[in-house]
C-alpha positions as CSV (number, residue, x, y, z in Angstrom):
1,X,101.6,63.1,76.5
2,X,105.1,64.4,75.3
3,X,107.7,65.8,77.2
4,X,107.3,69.1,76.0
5,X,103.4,69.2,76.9
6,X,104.6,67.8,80.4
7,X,107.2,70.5,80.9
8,X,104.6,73.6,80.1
9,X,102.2,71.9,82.6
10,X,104.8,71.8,85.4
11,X,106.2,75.2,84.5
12,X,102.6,76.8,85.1
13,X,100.2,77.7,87.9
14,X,97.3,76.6,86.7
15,X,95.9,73.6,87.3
16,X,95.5,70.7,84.8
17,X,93.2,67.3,84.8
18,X,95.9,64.7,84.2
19,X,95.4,60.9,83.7
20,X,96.9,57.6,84.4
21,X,94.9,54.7,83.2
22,X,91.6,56.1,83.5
23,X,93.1,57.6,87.2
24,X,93.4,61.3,88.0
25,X,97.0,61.9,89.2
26,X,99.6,64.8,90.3
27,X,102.8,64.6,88.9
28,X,105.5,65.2,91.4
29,X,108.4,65.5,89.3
30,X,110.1,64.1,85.8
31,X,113.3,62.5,84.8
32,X,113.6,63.6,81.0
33,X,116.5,61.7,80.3
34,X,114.3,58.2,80.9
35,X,110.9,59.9,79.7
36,X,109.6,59.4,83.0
37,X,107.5,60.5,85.2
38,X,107.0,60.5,88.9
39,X,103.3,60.3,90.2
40,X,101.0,60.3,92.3
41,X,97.2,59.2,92.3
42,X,94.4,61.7,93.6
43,X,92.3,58.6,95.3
44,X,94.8,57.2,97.1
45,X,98.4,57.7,98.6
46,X,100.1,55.5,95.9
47,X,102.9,56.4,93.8
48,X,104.4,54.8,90.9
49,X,107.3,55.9,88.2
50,X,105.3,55.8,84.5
51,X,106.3,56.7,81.1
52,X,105.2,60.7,80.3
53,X,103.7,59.0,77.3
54,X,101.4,57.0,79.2
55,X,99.8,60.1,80.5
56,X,96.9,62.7,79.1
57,X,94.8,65.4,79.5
58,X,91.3,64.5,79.6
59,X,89.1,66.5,77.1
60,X,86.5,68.3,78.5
């Protein structure tokens, strides 16, 4: 994913199927100066600081 794909799906109310690795997550905020991304994962209460580019939009 790119930063501006990122910043269209925070800036909107819909909801959107993002994925870390296979894992659905919620991002809970980004840094765009590092191209990251706080997140966190839908099965479990773990978080963890990734790159925006190692996130995507599963195709449905």
């Amino acid at each position: 994913m790119d930063l501006e794909r990122m910043n269209s799906i925070l800036n909107n109310d819909n909801k959107f199927d993002i994925f870390y690795k296979e894992r659905p997550v919620w991002v809970q905020g980004i840094n765009e100066s590092d191209q990251m991304a706080k997140i966190g994962f839908v099965d479990n209460f773990e978080e963890k600081d990734v790159f925006i580019k190692d996130l995507y939009e599963r195709n449905l």
